[in-house]
Structures are given as C-alpha cells and as structure tokens.
N, C-alpha and C positions, 0 to 999 in steps of 0.2 A: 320413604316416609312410613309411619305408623298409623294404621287406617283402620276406623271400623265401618261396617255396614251394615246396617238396624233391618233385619227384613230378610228372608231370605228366599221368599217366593224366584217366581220365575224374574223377573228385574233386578230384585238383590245378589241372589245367588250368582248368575250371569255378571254383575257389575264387581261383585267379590272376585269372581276366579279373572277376570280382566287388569284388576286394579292389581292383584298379582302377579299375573304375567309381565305389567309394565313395570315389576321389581318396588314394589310395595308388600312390606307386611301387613297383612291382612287378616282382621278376625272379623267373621261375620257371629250377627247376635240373631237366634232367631229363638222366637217363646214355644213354638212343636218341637218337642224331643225327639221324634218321630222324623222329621226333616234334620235333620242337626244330624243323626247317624247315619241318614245314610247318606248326605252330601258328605261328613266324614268318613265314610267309604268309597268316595271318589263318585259315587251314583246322582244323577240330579233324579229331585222327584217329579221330572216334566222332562218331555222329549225336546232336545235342540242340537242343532247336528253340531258334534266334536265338542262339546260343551265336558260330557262323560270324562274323556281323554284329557282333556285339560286338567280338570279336578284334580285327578289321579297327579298327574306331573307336577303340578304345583305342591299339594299337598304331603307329595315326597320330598320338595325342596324344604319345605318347612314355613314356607312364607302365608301359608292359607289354614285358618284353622277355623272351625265352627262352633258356638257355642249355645247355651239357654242363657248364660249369665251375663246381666249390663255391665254388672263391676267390672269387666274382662273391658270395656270399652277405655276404661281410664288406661290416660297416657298417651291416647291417640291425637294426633296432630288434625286428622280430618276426620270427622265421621258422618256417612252417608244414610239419609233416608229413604229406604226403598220400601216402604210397604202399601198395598194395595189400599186403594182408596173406589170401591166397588160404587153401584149406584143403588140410593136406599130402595129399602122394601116399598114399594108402593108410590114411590116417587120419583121425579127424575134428578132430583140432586145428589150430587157425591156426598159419600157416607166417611166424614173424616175422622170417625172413632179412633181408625189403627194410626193414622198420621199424629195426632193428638197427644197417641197413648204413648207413642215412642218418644216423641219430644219431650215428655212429662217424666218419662221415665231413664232419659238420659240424662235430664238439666243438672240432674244433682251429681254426677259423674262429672262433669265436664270440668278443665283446668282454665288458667287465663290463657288468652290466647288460642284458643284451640276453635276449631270452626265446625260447625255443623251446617252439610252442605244437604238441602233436598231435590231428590231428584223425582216421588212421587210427582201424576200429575194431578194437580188443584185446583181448586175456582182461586181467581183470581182476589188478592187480598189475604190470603193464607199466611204468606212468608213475612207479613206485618203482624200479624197477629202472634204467628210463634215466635219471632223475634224476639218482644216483649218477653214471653216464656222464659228463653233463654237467657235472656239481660237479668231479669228477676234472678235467676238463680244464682247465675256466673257474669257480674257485666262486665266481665274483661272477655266473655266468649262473643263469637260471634254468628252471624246467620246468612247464608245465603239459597238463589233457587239455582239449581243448575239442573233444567230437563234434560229428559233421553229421550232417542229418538229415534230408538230400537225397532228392527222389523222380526217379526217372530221367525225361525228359518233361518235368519243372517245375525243373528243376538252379536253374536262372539266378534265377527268382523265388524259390525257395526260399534261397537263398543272399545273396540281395539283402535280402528281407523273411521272415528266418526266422519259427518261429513259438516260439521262444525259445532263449536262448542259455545256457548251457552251460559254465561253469567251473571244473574241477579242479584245484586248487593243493595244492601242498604242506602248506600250515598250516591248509589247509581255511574261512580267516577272510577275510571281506572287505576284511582291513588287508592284507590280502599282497599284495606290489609287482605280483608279477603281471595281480592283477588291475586295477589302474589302464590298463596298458598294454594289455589286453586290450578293457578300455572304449574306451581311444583310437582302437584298431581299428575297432571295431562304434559310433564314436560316434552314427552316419547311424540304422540299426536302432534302436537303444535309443533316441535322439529322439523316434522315432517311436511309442515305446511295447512293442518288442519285452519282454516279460520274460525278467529274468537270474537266474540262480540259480547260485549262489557253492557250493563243496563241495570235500570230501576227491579225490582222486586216486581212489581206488576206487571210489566212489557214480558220478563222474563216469563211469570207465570201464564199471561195470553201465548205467546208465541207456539208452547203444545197445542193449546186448546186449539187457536185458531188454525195451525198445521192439521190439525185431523179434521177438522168441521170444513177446512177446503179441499182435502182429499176425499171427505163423505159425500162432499158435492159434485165433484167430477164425479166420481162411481155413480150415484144417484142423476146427473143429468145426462151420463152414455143408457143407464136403463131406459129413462123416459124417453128418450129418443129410440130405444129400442120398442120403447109401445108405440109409437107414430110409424115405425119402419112394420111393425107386424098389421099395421092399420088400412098401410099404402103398395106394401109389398115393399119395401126397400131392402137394402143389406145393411144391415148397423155395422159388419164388422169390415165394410169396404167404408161405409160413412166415417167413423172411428180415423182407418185409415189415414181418411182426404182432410179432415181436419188436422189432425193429428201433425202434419206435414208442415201446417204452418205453429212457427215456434213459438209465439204469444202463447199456443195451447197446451203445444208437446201431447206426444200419445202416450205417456203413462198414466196408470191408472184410466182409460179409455176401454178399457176391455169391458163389453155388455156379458150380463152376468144373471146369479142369479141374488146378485146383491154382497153386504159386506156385514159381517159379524167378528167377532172375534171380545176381547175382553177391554178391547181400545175405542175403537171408532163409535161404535153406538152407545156406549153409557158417557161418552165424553160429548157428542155433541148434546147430550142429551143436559150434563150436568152447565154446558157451558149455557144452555137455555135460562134452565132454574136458577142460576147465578146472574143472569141478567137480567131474568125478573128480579131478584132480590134487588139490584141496584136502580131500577127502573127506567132500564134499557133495553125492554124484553121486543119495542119492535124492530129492533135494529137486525134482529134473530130470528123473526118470524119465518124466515125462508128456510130456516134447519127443519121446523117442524114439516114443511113438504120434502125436504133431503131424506128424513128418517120414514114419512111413509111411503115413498116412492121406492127406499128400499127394503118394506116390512111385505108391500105389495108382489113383489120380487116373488114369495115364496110362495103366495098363492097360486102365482101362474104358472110355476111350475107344476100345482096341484090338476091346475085345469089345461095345459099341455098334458100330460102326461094322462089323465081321461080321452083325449083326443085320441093320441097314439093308440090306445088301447079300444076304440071304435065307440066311447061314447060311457064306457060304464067304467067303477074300478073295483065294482065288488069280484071279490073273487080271481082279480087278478095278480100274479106272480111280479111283483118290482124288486129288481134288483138294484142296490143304492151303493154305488159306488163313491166314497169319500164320506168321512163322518166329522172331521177335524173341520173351521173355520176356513183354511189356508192349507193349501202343501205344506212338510218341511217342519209339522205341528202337531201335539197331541191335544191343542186346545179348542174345547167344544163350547167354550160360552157364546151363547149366540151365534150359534152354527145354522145359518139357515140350510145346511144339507139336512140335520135332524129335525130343525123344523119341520122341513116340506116331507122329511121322510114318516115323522108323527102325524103330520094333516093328512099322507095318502091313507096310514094304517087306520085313522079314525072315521074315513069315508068307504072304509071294505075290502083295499088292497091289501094281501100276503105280502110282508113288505119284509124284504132283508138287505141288513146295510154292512158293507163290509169296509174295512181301513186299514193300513198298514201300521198307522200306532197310535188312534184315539180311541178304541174299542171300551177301555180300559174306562177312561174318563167318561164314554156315549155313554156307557150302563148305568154311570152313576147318575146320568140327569135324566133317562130317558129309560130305565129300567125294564118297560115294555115292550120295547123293541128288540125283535130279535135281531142279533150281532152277528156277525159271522169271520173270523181273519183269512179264512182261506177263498182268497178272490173266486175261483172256480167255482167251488161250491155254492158261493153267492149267485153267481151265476146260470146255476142248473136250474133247465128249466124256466126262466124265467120269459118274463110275458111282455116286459118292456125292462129295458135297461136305462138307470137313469146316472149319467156321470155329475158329480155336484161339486167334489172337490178335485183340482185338477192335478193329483199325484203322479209324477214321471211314465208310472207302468199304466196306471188309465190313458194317459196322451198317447202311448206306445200302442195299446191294443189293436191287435192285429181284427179286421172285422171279417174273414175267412174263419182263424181259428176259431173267434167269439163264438159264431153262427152256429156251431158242433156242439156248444153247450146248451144255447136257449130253446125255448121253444115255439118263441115268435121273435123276428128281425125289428125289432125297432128297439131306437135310440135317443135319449133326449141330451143333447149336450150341454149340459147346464152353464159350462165357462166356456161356451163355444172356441174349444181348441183342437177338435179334429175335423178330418179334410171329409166334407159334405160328399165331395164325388164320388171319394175312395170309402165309403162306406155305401154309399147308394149303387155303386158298381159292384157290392158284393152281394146285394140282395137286399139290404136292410131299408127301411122306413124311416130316414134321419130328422130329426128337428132341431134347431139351432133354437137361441132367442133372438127375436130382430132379425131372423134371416129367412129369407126367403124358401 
C-alpha cells in the first residue's frame, strides 16, 4: 500500500520506518526541515535501539522517504496521524494545536476513498470531531482512531509485533470500509496472530488513556506502599514480590521507585482529568489526582534520603547522579524525575553531577544548570554519596569494590531499587533502598 505519515517526531518517524518494513511505501511529512534531513540520512533525532539501522535499510530499498511537503501525501491509500499532543502551558489539558493543524492541512489533499487513520493520543471525542473535518473536505474520505502502544526502548518491536490492534471507526461495526483498509495495513501482525478489536471512536480513544492512568496507578500504589514499608520497616520489594504472585495483580510495573515520568504517563493522566472535567465526570477521576501526587512526591524523598546518607546536611556535598533519561533504553528527559530530584539537591547546596549514556544531550536543554558529565567515572570522582535514578544495564552492573576507588564516601541511594543490598553493604558502602529496610 501507499502510506503517508503526518509527524515525524519520535511515534511518527518509528511508525514510518515500521510501516516500511512491513513492505509499504511510505512517505513521512514532517513541517522541521531540520528532522526531514537527517531522518533522510538514515539518523533519527532521538535515541531508540536499532531504529538508526533500519532507516538506513529501508531508505536504500526505496520504500521510505521524508519530506516538508503535504502535496507529497496525495495518492496515499492511508495516512497516519502521529504528532505530539503535549499538555498545555499552565494546564492540565492536552494541547490539540498540532493534531488539528495536520488534519486541516491534509483534508484538502485527500482522494475518495482514502482513510486517515490517527494514532496520536486524545481526550476522548476528538476522532468525531475531526471526522466532520475530513467529511467537509472529501466525504468520500474517511476517519478512524487506531492508538499505539509503544514502549520507549522496544518502539521498533512493539510496532512490528504489537500486542494487539486497535480500531476506532465511525459505525463502530466490522462492515466499516475502514476497517478492511486498516487490515491491509497490519496484514503481516494479524498473520501472525496479533488480536484485533474493532470499536466506536470513543472506546477506542479511552482505551490509551485508560491503559496509562492504570499503569500510573500501579507505579503510584507500589510507591505508597513503599512509604508505609519505610514507616514499619518492611521490604516493598519482598512485599511487590508476594503480591505480585497472585495473577489478578501480576508483578509488572510493581517495581517501587522513584516514580514514573517520561512524555506519556504523566501529561496523560493529567489530560485524561481535564477531559473529564470538561464532560462532567471529573469525580469518577479524582483518585488520578492522588496517583500524580504520590508520584511527584517520589522525588522529594529522594531529596530527603539522600540528606540522610550524607549525615543530615547537603550543602557542600559531592552527588553523583547516575541516569538523566526518564527510562533505560531512552534519550528522553521530559519529566524525568532523575533531573528533577537531581535540580532539587543542586538547589539545597549539593555539587551535584549527573552523568548518562544518551540523554545528556536533551538534560542540557531543560536543565542548562546542571552540570553533565558522559564519562561515568568522572562522575564518579570523588563523590560524597551516589545516587542511581535511572536503571541503565552498566549502573545495575556496578561493581561496588571497583566504585569504592573512585568515591570518597561509600554510600548509595538505589533509586529503582535493583541492586543486591548485601553485596554492596559487604563492600563497605552505606546502602538505601526505597521501601527497604
């Protein structure tokens, strides 16, 4: 099939080089000149493992090409909305300007028959609304939602081999043309046994929202239980465990922390609030507004650990900050509570340096103050307390012998509580878990 993809941020550019791979010709549109070259130089302008590599092979096949221009979109059989729908300044509602802007600026493009499928995610009621848009222009075109359900780290495989698909149509019924076309897309996935589920425009557009607002809640209710375990002495990460074990709960996403940021989960519970206040539903939601402080609180107490470790003060003292990225696997620092918590120690007196294997880049631009550092080591030197926040393969690795040669005080704050307590206290160090004893 002949596919465009409007957006080319990190979801679009990832859903372009996929939608290629599965032997679709593909032009992505994006309005920065600046991203347009160097994704047409095989480079994404964000870190995702093998993403790079892909480009590159695709784009030699001929089937992926980039552009600034929408006219490039006519003739396309499908064309995909991917552009970022951030949370406004000052509020918590999602800011639908760029969704808006690209439907507006496709409709006149578009042929009969031809489907505009979105995959941003939206407050619910969106996909009626553009609809309309698109009937106005072309009403032989048509509109559907079909979310992602992308983990940042796993884009490529996630997208290749979802772990089910996703279709919002207007008539809400499997006879809808839509979705034929939608199949032709994902024919490779569903082959293979991916399951599909067919739905209204609404249900569809809840289904993200509600996926991340019950994944915000597990994160956020293994925290709170990790303040009752630091209250009583317990172990949250044996508690985690014993729960975990029974399957109604499952132990994913149980991992006590120092909470969950990234460019998803927090401006989305956040929009899915403000949306239900708008329809006036908002107490149905009230329990999100304790999910988002339970883990905004998260990064306090790393602030006030980490004064512990250090004997009560932080002026003056050496923190080494290990992790600046949201997530392993990731250069993306929006709402990073590692630079959060690593901003709140610098502004209470700690020397504070953070080091990363591939966010540094992005840290500087939101965090300019802070000094960076990529060479783990050097981060290292010297320092007065070590604080692990994002939990990258070589931080989980650290040997607590060799560490010990560089700092100049043995304590450790394990912020994703994933190294072995004994095997660091057997080396000398002063270990603190969260929620652990």
């Amino acid at each position: 099939m002949r596919i465009s993809v409007i957006g080319c941020g990190y979801l679009g550019a990832v859903h372009a080089a996929c939608m290629a791979k599965l032997g679709h010709d593909v032009v992505g549109i994006e309005t920065d000149p600046a991203k347009v070259a160097e994704l047409s130089d095989g480079h994404a302008p964000f870190y995702e493992p093998v993403l790079d590599e892909l480009l590159k092979q695709l784009e030699e096949s001929g089937r992926l090409r980039f552009t600034t221009d929408m006219a490039e979109a006519r003739g396309s059989q499908v064309h995909f909305i991917c552009v970022g729908t951030p949370q406004k300044r000052g509020e918590n509602a999602a800011d639908l300007r760029f969704v808006d802007a690209a439907v507006e600026s496709l409709a006149s493009h578009l042929g009969p028959g031809e489907l505009v499928a979105g995959k941003s995610t939206v407050p619910v009621g969106t996909a009626a609304r553009l609809a309309d848009i698109v009937r106005e222009s072309q009403p032989a075109a048509m509109l559907a939602w079909n979310p992602e359900f992308l983990r940042e780290g796993h884009a490529v495989s996630d997208t290749l081999n979802p772990n089910r698909l996703v279709y919002g149509v207007d008539s809400g019924s499997e006879d809808d043309p839509a979705v034929a076309l939608l199949d032709e897309v994902y024919a490779e996935p569903l082959a293979a046994g991916t399951p599909r589920m067919v739905m209204d425009f609404a249900t569809a557009e809840l289904v993200k929202t509600a996926a991340n607002s019950f994944l915000a809640t597990k994160i956020s209710f293994i925290n709170a239980m990790a303040e009752v375990c630091e209250a009583t002495g317990a172990d949250v990460v044996r508690l985690a465990e014993a729960i975990g074990v029974d399957d109604r709960i499952g132990s994913k996403f149980l991992s006590a922390g120092i909470g969950f940021g990234g460019g998803c989960l927090p401006k989305d519970i956040r929009a899915f609030m403000a949306r239900a206040g708008e329809l006036g539903a908002d107490q149905a939601l009230t329990f999100l507004r304790e999910v988002d402080a339970i883990n905004m609180r998260r990064r306090t107490r790393v602030v006030e650990l980490t004064r512990q470790l250090c004997g009560g003060t932080l002026m003056g003292q050496r923190i080494a900050v290990l992790g600046a990225a949201f997530k392993p696997e990731s250069d993306d620092v929006r709402d990073s509570p590692a630079l959060s918590a690593a901003a709140q120690l610098q502004l209470q007196g700690a020397v504070v340096t953070v080091t990363d294997p591939q966010a540094l880049d992005n840290a500087a631009k939101r965090f300019p103050e802070l000094p960076l550092e990529p060479d783990m080591e050097t981060a290292l030197d010297r320092a007065d307390a070590v604080l692990l926040l994002t939990e990258w393969k070589q931080y989980r690795e650290l040997d607590p012998h060799e560490t010990a040669a560089l700092v100049a005080n043995r304590r450790i704050l394990d912020g994703r509580n994933v190294l072995d307590p004994a095997k660091w206290r057997a080396a000398g160090w002063t270990y603190k878990g969260l929620g652990r004893p």
